[in-house]
N, C-alpha and C positions, 0 to 999 in steps of 0.2 A: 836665537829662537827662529824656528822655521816660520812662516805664514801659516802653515797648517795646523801649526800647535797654538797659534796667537788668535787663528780662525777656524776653530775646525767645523767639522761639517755640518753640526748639529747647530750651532751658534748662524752659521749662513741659512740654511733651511731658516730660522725662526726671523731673519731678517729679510729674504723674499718671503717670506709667508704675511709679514707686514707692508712687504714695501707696496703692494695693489690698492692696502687700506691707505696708506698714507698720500698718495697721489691720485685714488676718488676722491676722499675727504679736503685734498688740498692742506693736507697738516703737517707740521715737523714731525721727525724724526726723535719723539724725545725717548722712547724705550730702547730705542737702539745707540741714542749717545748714551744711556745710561748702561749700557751691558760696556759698549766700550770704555766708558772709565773703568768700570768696575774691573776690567782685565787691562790697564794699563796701557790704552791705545793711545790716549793724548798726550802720555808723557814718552812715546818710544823714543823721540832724539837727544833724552837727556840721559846723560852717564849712570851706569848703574848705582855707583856710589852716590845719588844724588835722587836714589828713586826710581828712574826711568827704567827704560830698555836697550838702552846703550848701541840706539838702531845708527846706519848710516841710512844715506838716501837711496840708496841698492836697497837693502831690505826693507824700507818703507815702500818703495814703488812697488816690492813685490805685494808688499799685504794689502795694499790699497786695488791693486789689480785685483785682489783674489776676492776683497770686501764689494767692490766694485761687479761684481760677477751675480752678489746678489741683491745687491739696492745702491743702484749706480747715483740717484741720488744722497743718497747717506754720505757715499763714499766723496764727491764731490764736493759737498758741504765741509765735511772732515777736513778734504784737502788746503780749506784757507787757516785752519789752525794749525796743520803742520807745515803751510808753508812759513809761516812766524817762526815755528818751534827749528824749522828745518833751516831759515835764515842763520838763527840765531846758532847751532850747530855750526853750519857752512863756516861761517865766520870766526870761531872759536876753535873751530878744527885750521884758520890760517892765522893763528896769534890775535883775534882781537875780540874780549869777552866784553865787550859794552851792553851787550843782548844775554849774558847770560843767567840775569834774572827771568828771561821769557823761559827761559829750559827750568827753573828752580820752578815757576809756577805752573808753568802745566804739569811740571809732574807732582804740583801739590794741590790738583783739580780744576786749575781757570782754564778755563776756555778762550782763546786766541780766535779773531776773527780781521776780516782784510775789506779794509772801505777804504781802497782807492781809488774807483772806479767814477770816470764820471761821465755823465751823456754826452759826446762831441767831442770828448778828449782824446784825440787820435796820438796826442804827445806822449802816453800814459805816464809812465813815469818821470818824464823828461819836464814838466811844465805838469801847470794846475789853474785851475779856476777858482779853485777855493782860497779865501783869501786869509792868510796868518797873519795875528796879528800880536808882534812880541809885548808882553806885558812886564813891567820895573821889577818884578824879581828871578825875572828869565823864563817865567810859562808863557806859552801863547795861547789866545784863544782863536778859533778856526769857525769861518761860516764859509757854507757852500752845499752844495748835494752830493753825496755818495749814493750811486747804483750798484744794484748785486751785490748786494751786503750777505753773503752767506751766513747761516746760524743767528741769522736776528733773534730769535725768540731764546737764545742761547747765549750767546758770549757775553765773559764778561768782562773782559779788554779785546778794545779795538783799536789797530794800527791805523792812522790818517797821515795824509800830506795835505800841505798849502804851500801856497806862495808870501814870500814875507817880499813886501816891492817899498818899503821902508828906507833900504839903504841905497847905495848908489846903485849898485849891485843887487839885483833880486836874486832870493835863494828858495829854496824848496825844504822845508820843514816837516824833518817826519818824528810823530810823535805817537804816544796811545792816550787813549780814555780810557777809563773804568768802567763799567755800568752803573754804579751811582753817580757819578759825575752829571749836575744838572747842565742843560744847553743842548740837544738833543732830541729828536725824533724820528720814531722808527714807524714808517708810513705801512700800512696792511694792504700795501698793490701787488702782491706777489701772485699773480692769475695766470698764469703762464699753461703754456702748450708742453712744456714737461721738464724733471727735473723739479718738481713740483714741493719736494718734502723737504729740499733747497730750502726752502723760505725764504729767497735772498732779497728781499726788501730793503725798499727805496731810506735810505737815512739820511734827515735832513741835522746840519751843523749850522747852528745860531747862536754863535758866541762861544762854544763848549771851550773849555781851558784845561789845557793838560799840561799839567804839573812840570816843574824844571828838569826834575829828576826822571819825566816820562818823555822828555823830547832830547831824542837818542842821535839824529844827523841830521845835516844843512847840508847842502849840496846846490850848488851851482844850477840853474837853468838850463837845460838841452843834456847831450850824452856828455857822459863820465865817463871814468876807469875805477867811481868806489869802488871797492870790495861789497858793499851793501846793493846795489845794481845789478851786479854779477849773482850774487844771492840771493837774491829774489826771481830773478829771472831763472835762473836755472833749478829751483826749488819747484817754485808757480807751473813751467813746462813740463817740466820730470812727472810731476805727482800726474800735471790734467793728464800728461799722456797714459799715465798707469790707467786711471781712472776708465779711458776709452778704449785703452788696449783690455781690460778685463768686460767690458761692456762686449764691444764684439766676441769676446771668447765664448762667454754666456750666449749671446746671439745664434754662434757657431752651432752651441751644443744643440740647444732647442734643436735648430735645424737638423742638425743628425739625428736625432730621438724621432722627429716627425715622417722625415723621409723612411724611417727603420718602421712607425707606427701603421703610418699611409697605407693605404692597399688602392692598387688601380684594376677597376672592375674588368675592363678589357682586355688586362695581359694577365688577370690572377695572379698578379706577382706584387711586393710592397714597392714603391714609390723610389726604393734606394737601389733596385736593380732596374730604375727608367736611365738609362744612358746619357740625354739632358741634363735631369737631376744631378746625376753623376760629377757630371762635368760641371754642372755651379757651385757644386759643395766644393769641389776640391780647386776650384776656384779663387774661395773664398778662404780653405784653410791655407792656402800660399799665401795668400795677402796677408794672413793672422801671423803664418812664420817668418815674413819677414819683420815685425813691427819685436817683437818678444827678445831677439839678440841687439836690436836696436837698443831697443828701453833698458836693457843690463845692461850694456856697454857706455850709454851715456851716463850712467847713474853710477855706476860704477869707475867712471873716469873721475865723475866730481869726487866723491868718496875718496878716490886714490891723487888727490890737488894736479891729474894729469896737466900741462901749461898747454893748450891750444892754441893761447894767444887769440887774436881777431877771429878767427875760426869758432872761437865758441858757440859766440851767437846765432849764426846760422846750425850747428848742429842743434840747437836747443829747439831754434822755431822750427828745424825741420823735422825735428821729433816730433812737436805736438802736433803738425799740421799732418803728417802721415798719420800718426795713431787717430786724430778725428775724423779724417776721411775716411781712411780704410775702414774703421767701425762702424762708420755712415752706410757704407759700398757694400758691407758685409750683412749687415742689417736687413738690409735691403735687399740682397740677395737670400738669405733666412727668410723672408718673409715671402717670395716668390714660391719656396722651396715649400713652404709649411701647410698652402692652400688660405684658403676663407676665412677660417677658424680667428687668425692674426688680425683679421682687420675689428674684429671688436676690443671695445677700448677695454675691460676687464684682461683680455688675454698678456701675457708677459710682454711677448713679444708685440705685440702692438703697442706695448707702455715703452718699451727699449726704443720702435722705431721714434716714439717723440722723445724721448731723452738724446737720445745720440744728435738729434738737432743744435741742441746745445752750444756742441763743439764748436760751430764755425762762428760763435758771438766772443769766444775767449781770445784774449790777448794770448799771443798775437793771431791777429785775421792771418786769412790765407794771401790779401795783398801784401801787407806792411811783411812776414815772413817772406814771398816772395822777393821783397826788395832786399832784407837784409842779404839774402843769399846772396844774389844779383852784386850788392857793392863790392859782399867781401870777395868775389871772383873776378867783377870785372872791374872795379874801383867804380866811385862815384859817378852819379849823371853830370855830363857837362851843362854850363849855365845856359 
């Protein structure tokens, strides 16, 4: 199935037409996850015989671009249950279905969300503050705080890690909750500068215990070679980059509509035959063309198990640190192009310039991505 047929065009109008109300009002997204169930968006990485849509991460990135075009928010939010759904894919598409109950239940309606996030934790995945604590029939219960909990008001399993420092050896325990699951709170600080229908609110872990059967991998402290590592990271990158590669695309357009709309009183001509103008648009759609064979080629490698080897990781971060910027750079030049109109907060494009902010708070930053590059070219810093 194409994106155009899973999104067409009437479906996107009705979801910019909401996204302005949802980012005054500071509210979820709950009409627009409800259209997406309804057409089977949450369950795209599960096998068709099983319900889903039988997507890989190629054509997830593509639809999420193209949903991202018109409530980059939505899309965003979306992106932490597929990146569960899309682990859990990654992994089963290399021999190992331990995760294959996340693909049965998203495509039999749950909602999947990603609270690993936590203030200070530069370690992300590698180490945690939260503290595991195994309990005598092998559940553990977990306290600590998760940040940017995407789909708070929504999901109804959420993936966590802790630290179990128990044994001689500390390990890193990743497990889910339910939404019934008592031990739990989901704080209402989500006041943010944009990205706002997000709702990614603060979750606090006070004990919550998830089940033996819902803690899925241990792993080691610091980096690995899991295969769950590897899937996560290149799920998490892949999608944010679709997400901001479709942001600027959107941004692109506005700008060209405006310049085509514009009239400049002194040369009686529209705004798209001022020769500056000119030259920023086409500026801006270079920057777009390069990001778009990027984001298929990456996405399309995972899908096809290409072996990069140590090379991965840096193509990964330097996909999303490109598609964030560049949609930052584009934005911004869109807005140059559009005149006045942009700078009030109702306008689109003034909603796009504070969402595209976003970008440079997601794992990976623009440093810690700079370094992975940096190792895998020039090998480690000396002590």
């Amino acid at each position: 199935m194409e994106p155009e047929q899973l999104l067409p065009d009437e479906l996107l109008e009705r979801f910019r037409a909401r996204a302005k109300g949802y980012d005054e009002r500071n509210e979820f997204f709950h009409e627009d996850l409800s259209e997406l169930k309804a057409r089977g968006y949450l369950g795209m990485f599960a096998a068709t015989d099983d319900g889903g849509l039988g997507f890989g991460l190629q054509q997830a990135a593509a639809a999420q671009r193209r949903l991202a075009t018109a409530a980059p928010a939505t899309a965003l939010a979306v992106n932490m249950h597929l990146v569960w759904t899309g682990v859990a894919h990654l992994l089963r598409e290399r021999g190992d279905d331990s995760l294959q109950y996340v693909l049965a239940e998203a495509a039999a309606g749950e909602v999947f969300a990603f609270g690993n996030s936590e203030a200070g934790n530069d370690s992300v995945l590698f180490d945690s503050d939260t503290v595991a604590t195994p309990l005598a029939d092998g559940s553990y219960s977990f306290t600590g705080t998760k940040i940017f909990t995407s789909l708070s008001p929504a999901w109804t399993r959420l993936g966590i890690f802790g630290k179990d420092s128990t044994g001689e050896d500390p390990v890193l325990v990743h497990a889910f909750i339910t939404r019934e699951t008592p031990g739990y709170t989901i704080k209402n600080d989500w006041d943010t500068l944009g990205m706002r229908a997000s709702q990614s609110n603060t979750t606090v872990l006070d004990g919550v215990v998830a089940p033996a059967a819902l803690v899925f991998r241990k792993l080691p402290v610091g980096p690995n070679a899991d295969p769950l590592i590897f899937a996560i990271f290149a799920c998490f990158e892949t999608l944010l980059a679709a997400v901001y590669t479709g942001l600027g695309e959107r941004a692109l357009q506005i700008a060209v509509a405006a310049a085509q709309r514009r009239m400049s009183k002194k040369a009686g001509k529209p705004y798209s035959q001022d020769p500056d103008i000119r030259w920023r648009l086409a500026d801006a759609a270079m920057a777009m063309d390069g990001l778009y064979p990027q984001l298929d080629a990456v996405a399309g490698d995972v899908d096809a198990l290409v072996n990069h080897g140590a090379m991965w990781f840096p193509k990964l971060v330097g996909l999303k640190v490109r598609a964030t910027e560049t949609a930052r750079e584009v934005v911004d030049k869109a807005i140059r192009v559009s005149g006045g109109g942009s700078y009030f907060s109702g306008n689109e494009l003034g909603r796009l310039y504070r969402d595209v902010l976003a970008g440079i708070f997601h794992p990976s930053d623009d440093e810690s991505a700079h370094a992975t590059v940096a190792n895998a070219w020039l090998g480690p810093m000396e002590d």
